[in-house]
N, C-alpha and C positions, 0 to 999 in steps of 0.2 A: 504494500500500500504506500503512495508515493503523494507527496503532495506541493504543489508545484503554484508560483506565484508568477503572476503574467502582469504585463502594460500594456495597454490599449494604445495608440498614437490619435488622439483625438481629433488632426487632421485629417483624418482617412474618414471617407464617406461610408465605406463601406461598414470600419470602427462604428461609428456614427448610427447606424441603422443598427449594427445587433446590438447595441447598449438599448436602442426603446422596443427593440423586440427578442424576448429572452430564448424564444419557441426558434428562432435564425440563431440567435447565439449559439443554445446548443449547438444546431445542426454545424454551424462553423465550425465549432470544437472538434467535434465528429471526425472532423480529418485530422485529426493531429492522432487520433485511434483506429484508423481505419482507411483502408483503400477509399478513393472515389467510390468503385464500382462494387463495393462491399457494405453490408450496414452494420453503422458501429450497434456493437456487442452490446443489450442491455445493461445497464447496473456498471459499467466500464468507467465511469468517471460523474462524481458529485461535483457541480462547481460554485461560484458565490461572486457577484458584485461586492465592494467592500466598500462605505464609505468614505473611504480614505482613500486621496491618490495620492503620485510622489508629488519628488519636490518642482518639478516639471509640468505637474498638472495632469497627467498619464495616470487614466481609468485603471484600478486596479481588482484585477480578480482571483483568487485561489483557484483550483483545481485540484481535488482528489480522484486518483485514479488506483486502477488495481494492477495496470502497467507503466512504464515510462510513454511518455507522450514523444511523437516525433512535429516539432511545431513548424517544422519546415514542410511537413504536410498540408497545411493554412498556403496557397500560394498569394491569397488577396496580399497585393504591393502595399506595406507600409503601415498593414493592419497590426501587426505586432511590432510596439514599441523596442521591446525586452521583457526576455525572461531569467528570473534567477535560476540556479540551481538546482533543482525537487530535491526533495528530501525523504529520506526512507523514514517511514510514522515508526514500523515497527519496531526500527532500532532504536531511532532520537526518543522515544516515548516509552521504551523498553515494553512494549505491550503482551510481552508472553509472561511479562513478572507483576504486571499488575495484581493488585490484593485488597481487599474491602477497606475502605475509611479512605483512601489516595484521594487527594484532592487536584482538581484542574478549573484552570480556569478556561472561561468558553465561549463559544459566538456561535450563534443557531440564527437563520433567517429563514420563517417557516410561516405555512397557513396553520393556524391555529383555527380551525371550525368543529363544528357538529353535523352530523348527520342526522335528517330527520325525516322521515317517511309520512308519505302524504297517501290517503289513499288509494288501496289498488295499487300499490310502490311496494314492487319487491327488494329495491335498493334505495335508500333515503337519499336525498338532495343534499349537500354537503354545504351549511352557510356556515360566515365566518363570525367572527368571534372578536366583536369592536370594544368591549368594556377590557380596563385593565385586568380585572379581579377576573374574570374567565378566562381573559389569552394568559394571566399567570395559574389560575389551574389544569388549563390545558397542558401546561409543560410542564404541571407536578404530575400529572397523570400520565405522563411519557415520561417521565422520568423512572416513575415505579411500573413502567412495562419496560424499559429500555434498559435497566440496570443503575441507574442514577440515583442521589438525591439531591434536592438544594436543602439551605440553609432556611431558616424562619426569618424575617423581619422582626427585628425589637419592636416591638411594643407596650408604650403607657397607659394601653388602655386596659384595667383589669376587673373592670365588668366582665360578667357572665358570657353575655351574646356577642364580644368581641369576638371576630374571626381572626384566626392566624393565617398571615400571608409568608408566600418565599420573598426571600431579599434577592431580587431582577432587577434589571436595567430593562425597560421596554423602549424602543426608538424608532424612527421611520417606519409608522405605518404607508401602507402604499400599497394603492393596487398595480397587478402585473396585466398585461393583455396580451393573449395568442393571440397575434393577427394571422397565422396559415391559413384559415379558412374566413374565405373576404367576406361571406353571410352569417356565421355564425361563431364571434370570436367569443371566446372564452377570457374571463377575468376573476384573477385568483387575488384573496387578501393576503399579506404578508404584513411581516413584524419582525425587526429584530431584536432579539433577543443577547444580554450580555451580562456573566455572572461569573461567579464560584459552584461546581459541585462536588459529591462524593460517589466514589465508586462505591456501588452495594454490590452487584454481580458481577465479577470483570469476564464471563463468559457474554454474556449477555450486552456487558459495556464495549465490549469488541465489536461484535456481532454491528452492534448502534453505530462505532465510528467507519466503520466498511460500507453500512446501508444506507444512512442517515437516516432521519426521521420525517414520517407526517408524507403529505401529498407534495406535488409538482414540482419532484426535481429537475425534470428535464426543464422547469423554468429558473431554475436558478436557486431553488428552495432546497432541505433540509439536509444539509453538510453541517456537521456537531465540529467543530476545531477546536484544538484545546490545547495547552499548554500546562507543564505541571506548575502547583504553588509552590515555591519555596518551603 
């Protein structure tokens, strides 16, 4: 598992267009895993817009993949700024010695919804999840299916009916839009997510940083990154 830190050249038009369409992005990526005339491998790479560009101004994005990327497969002229490095997770993260209580810190950019069944609905309609106090239960409840946990929020309130909340960062809410199909595009909620957790399962917490979490990766959504705490 290899995870790999890219620049966009924000001169490039092409740059330009997969940053407001994530559903092109992936597919761009695509080639850096795959022949033209081959289709990349499902599950072969989570990736992430990040907030943060360099000191140049240059779009930045992670990619997690399960091979080495070949980014000279991207032929678009001038779409890649620079790339660092990748870096091997399993090693840098020692992830075969993981053990309950290990703390990391994280970054999740994911739809946080419910699914709710409507009539005659053999599969529920999937809506998003706009209040804070839901999109932070939504990720304590991936948390304890995915091998995780966070921390509580301190709290002075010591009434009865106080709720205990996780201590999260929640930030740029934003919707995403698949423009592929020009009749019927598709728009996904997202949030990012920025904390501290702890490993409860590290079989399970593995499993979670390989797969990510939650719906519409192919948009850019649920890559778990983590760093350990000191």
């Amino acid at each position: 598992m290899f995870l790999s830190r890219i620049h966009l050249d924000l001169r490039c038009k092409e740059a330009r267009r997969d940053l407001i369409n994530p559903y092109q992005f992936h597919s761009t990526l695509c080639r850096a895993f795959s022949h033209p005339d081959v289709k990349c491998p499902e599950g072969e790479f989570l990736w992430r817009l990040e907030p943060e560009t360099d000191a140049d101004g240059n779009a930045r994005i992670l990619v997690q993949s399960r091979n080495l990327p070949e980014w000279g497969g991207i032929t678009v002229k001038n779409w890649l700024a620079y790339a660092d490095a990748p870096i091997n997770l399993r090693q840098r993260l020692k992830l075969d010695e993981l053990k309950p209580g290990q703390r990391f810190r994280y970054r999740l950019r994911a739809n946080p919804c419910v699914s709710q069944k409507t009539d005659g609905s053999k599969r529920g309609k999937r809506q998003g999840l706009f209040k804070t106090v839901d999109q932070e239960k939504w990720l304590e409840r991936k948390g304890t299916q995915h091998g995780f946990s966070l921390p509580k929020l301190l709290s002075f309130d010591l009434s009865d009916d106080s709720e205990e909340r996780i201590d999260v960062r929640i930030s740029q809410e934003q919707m995403l839009f698949d423009k592929q199909h020009m009749n019927n595009s598709i728009s996904i909620f997202s949030v990012l997510y920025d904390g501290v957790l702890s490993v409860g399962d590290p079989d399970k917490f593995r499993q979670t940083l390989n797969s990510g979490i939650g719906h519409g990766k192919v948009m850019g959504l649920g890559l778990l990154s983590v760093v350990p705490v000191a």
